[in-house]
N, C-alpha and C positions, 0 to 999 in steps of 0.2 A: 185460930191459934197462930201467932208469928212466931217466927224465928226466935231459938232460944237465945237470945243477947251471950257475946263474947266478948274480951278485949283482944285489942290488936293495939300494936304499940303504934303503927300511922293511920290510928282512928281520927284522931283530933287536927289530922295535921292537914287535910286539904279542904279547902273552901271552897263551899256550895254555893255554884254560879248559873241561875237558871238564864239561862242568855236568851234572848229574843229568841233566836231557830227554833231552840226546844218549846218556847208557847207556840209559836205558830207554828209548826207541826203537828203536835198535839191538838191544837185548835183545828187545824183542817180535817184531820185523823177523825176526833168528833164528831164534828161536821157530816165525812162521809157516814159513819156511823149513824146517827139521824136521820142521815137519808136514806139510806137503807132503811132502816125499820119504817119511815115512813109507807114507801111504797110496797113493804112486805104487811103494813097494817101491824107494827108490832110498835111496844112502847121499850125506849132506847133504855130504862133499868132492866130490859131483861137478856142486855148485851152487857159483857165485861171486856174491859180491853186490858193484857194478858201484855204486859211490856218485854220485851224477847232481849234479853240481858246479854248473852254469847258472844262473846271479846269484846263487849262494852264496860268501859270502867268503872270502877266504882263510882267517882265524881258524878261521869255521863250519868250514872241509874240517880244519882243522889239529887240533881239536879232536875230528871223528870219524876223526880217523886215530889222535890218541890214545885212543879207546877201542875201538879193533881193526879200523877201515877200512885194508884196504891195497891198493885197487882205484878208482882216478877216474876216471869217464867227463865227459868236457867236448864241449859245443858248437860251440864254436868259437875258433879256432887266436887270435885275437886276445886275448881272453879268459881263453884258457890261459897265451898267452906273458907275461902280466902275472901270472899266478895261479901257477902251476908253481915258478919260482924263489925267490920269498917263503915257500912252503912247502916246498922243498928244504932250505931254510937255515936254517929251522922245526924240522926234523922229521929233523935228523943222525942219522946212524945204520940210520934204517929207509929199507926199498926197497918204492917206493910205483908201482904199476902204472899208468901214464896212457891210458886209450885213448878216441880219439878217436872222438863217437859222433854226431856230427855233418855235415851236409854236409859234402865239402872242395872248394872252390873250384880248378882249377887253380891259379888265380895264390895262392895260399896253400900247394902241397902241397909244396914244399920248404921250409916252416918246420915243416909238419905232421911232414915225417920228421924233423926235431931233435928235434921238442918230445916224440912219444907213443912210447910203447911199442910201441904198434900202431893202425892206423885200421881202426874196425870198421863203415865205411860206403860202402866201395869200391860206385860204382853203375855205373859204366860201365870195358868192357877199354880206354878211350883212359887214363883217370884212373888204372886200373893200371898202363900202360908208363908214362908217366909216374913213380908213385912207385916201380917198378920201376927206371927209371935215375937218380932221386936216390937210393934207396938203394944204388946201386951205387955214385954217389959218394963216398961216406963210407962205406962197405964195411962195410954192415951188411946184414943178413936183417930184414925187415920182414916182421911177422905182420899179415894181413887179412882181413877179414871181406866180403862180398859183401853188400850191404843188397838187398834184395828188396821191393819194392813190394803186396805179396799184399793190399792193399783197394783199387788203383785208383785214387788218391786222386791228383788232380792237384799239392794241395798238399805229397806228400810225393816225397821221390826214393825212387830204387830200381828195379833192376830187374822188369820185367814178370816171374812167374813162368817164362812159356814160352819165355825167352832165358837160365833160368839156367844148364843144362847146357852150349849151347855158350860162354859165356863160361868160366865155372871149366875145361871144357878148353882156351879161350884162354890164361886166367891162368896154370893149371899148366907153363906153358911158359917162363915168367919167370922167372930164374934168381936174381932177390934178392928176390924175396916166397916168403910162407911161407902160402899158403892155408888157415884153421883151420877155414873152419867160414861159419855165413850168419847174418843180421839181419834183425831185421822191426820195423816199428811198424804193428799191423794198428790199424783205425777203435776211435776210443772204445768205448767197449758199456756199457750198462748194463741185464740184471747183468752182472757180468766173463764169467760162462757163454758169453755170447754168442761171446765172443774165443776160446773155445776151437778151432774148426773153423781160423780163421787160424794157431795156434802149431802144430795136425797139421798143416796142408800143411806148414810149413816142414821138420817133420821129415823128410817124407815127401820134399821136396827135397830135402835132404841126402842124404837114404839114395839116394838115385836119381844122386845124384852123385856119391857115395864113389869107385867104380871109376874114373873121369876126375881127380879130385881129387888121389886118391895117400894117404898116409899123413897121419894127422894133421889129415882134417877131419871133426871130431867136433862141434865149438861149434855152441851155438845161442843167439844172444844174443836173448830174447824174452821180457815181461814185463816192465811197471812198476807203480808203486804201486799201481795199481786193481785188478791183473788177473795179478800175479805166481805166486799161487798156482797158479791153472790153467795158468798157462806151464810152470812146473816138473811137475805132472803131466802136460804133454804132451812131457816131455824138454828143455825149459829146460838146460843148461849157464851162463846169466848171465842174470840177473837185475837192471834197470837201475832205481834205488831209489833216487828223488829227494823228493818229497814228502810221505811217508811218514818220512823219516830227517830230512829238512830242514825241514817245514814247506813251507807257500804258497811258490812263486816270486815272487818280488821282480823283475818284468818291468821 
């Protein structure tokens, strides 16, 4: 399911300029992407590359969708609902994946279920009944991810590793969420080496949770620019690829 189509009155009005930089970025980005799966013995459709929207403009996103982005992850619900519709109206014809990779606020999660595809940072089971009963509103199945906290990090959300099993059996029990799979953003590292031990637990969660979970949670959204590689040889499924494809964040 995409983005529900909106107007905006400077829909029309800027020109989609896929410029040299943006293929060859993307083309390198690829590239590692292949590689990686090669030497993890894995086949690169069962990597998604998750284009990391957050103070990129609309043009910038319009422009790597035309040169084969068809996956946005955005920040936050404020941000998108200005950004989404300018680029729907952009980009007629094609079905462009939104998920939302960012906190959600309660007081935001019924604009979050209009606007995404799926939210891929469910941290708490209150935050799920909740977009469990706006989804039932408008009588969709909302796909969602579980973000997971695994560095401790005061500054990020997410659940504590050791509460994720009894929540995803909490969740499974919601009748308009569609449970995929779990989320991390483990601490900086440098080298990326370091991150690797954070993207095995996540696996290792998952797998620990499948039976509880049900059908269909497979995803592991883990890796960015720095550190993607080893996400995907730790079994990555999505790959969140902002810096790298976009350049410096424009804070």
């Amino acid at each position: 399911m995409s983005a529900i189509p909106a107007h905006h009155q400077d829909a029309e009005t800027f020109r989609i300029d896929p410029t040299a930089e943006t293929r060859e970025r993307l083309a390198q980005i690829n590239g590692r992407i292949a590689a990686a799966c090669a030497r993890a013995g894995r086949s690169e459709s069962e990597v998604t590359l998750v284009a990391v929207g957050k103070t990129v403009s609309a043009e910038r996103i319009c422009a790597a969708i035309q040169c084969g982005v068809h996956v946005v992850g955005e920040n936050r619900v404020q941000e998108a609902a200005d950004k989404i519709p300018r680029i729907a109206a952009a980009t007629t014809g094609r079905t462009i994946d939104w998920r939302l990779i960012g906190h959600l606020q309660s007081n935001k999660a019924r604009r979050g279920v209009e606007l995404f595809t799926a939210i891929d940072s469910v941290d708490s089971y209150k935050l799920a009944e909740r977009l469990d009963r706006l989804a039932g509103e408008i009588g969709r199945r909302l796909p969602i991810l579980i973000e997971v906290n695994l560095g401790g990090e005061s500054s990020k959300s997410g659940l504590d590793s050791d509460d994720v099993l009894q929540v995803v059996q909490q969740i499974h029990g919601l009748s308009n969420l569609e449970l995929k799979g779990l989320m991390t953003v483990p601490p900086y590292l440098d080298p990326p080496e370091e991150a690797r031990p954070y993207f095995r637990r996540l696996r290792e969660l998952r797998d620990a949770s499948r039976s509880a979970a049900g059908e269909g949670f497979n995803d592991l959204s883990m890796g960015m620019s720095n550190d993607f590689e080893i996400a995907i040889e730790e079994g990555a499924t999505m790959v969140r690829i902002g810096t790298a494809l976009f350049g410096p964040r424009q804070d």
